[in-house]
Phi, psi and omega in degrees: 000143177291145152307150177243162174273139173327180191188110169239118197242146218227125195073112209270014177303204154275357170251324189287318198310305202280009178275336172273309184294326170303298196320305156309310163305292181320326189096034162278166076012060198272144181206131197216138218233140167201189205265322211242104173324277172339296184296311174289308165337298196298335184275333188293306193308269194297349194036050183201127200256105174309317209250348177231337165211070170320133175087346180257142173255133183262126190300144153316314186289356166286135183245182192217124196226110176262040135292096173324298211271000138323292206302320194285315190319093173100008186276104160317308183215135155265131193240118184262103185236072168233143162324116197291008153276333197251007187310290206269024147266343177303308195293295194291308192313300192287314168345274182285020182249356190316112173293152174342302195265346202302181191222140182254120137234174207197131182249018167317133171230146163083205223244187170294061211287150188106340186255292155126005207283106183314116203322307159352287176320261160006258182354269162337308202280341169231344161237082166321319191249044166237132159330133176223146204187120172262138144255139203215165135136203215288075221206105187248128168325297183323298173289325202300310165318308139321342172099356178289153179335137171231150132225161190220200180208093179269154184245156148210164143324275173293110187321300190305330163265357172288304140341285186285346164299328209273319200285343178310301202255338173305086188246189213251337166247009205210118136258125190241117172268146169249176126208232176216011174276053154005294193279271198000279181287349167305306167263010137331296213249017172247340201266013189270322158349276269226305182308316178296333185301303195325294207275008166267319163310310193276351149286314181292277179326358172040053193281343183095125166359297179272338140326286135013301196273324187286348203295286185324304175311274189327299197319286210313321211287307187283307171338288182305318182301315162279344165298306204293313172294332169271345194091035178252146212262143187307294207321326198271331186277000161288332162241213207337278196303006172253260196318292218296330189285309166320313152337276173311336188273327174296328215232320205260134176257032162283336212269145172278024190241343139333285195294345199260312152322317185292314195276026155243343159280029186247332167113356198283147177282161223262343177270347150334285199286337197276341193275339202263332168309331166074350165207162213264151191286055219306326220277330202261030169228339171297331201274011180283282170260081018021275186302339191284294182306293164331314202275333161267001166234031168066043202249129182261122180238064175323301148334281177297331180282310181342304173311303188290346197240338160269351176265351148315283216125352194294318180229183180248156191307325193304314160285324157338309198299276181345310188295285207309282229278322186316297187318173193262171217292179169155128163330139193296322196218070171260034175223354167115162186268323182284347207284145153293129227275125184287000000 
């Protein structure tokens, strides 16, 4: 058997958990790292992380190390899964335990909030020479964890870690695909977000199916359109990290960004919902840089600014609703879908 490299994944949630347990079922050498002493302890005693995936057993070969600079010791590749508000102290945290070689990935979605900086960016800015690699795409914790069918993407720069990540995670039920569109997928898997709150509302108001679709379309659209403008290639917002992460988020009531949508086309106030969800909510600090990044490449996204202007308080979804059917009649593509904003 090939050696595999230590693997140390850092946020002990529901997607880092089940991203540390595939791994470890591959026969990595795995260690999972969080903040709450307590919880990894209780997941070790019990194999089982109670409070984000009740009920599912969790592998024996995992282990659980609540020491950061334990967790890093001797970790080949770091897999970063914390919320993208805590992205970049995580980075400043992790920064003097790195061993020499090691390589940062990160199943992190959205942006830098206050900046708009894509997670990348971060990343370059303080480990210039090391391999990086995102992994994204269409993937609720849950099934994964469970063992159900899967695929993802992982993207990098360097072919070679890329490569060797995908293979990390590449199991008989989990397919990892790669590639090197880097930004591409990065907004893929922050802008699905932002989109899935849209088509949850209009499921909670029981707008019907084909509301449901266009969302989903008109979305895909606004995706593409602001990818074309940063330089990110239409192919990647077209698989895993695009269409498929959009899709799922939209449709699946696991996502909380879905779920945060029904219950505000529901009349629930948007501080409620959020409290009832229990966990954070990526869509109400992504649709803030969206809206930044549009605005800096002169790009009109009704569908996100709507979103972002009912998670304001500015409007109520019924109007949000109102704003979209209200624009005037106008071609589905009238400058070409690739073309860039003049």
């Amino acid at each position: 058997m090939v050696e595999r490299p230590t693997l140390a994944v850092l946020g002990a949630g529901s997607w880092g958990t089940a991203l540390a347990a595939l791994a470890a079922r591959n026969h990595v050498p795995t260690r999972l790292w969080g903040r709450d002493a307590a919880a990894l302890k209780a997941m070790e005693q019990t194999r089982c992380n109670q409070r984000y995936l009740p009920d599912i057993e969790l592998p024996a070969e995992l282990t659980y190390e609540p020491d950061l600079v334990a967790a890093l010791r001797g970790a080949q590749v770091v897999l970063i899964v914390v919320p993208s508000h805590a992205f970049a102290s995580i980075l400043e945290e992790m920064k003097p335990y790195l061993e020499p070689g090691a390589r940062i990935a990160w199943a992190t979605k959205g942006f830098e909030p206050g900046t708009g900086r894509f997670l990348h960016e971060l990343v370059a800015e303080r480990f210039p020479d090391r391999p990086a690699a995102v992994v994204t795409g269409p993937s609720f914790a849950k099934e994964v964890a469970s063992g159900m069918p899967s695929a993802v993407t992982v993207h990098s720069e360097d072919e070679a870690f890329g490569h060797e990540l995908a293979q990390i995670l590449h199991a008989s039920n989990f397919r990892a695909y790669s590639g090197n569109d880097v930004l591409g997928a990065e907004l893929g898997g922050a802008m699905k977000n932002v989109l899935a709150v849209a088509t949850g509302v209009a499921d909670g108001m029981d707008l019907g199916l084909n509301a449901r679709a266009g969302l989903i379309t008109r979305g895909m659209n606004e995706m593409l359109r602001l990818g074309v403008a940063l330089g990110a290639r239409p192919e990647t917002l077209m698989g895993l990290a695009g269409l498929g992460d959009l899709v799922l988020t939209c449709t699946g009531d696991l996502s909380r960004n879905r779920r945060l949508g029904l219950a505000l086309g529901r009349g629930k106030a948007i501080d409620d919902a959020v409290r009832e969800i229990g966990q954070v909510v990526e869509s109400v600090l992504t649709a803030d840089e969206v809206a930044r990044l549009a605005a800096k490449h002169g790009l009109d996204l009704p569908i996100s600014s709507g979103v972002r202007a009912v998670l304001h308080g500015e409007v109520t979804p019924a109007e949000g609703l109102k704003r979209l059917m209200s624009r005037e009649q106008k071609p589905e593509y009238p400058r070409g879908l690739f073309t860039p904003p003049a």
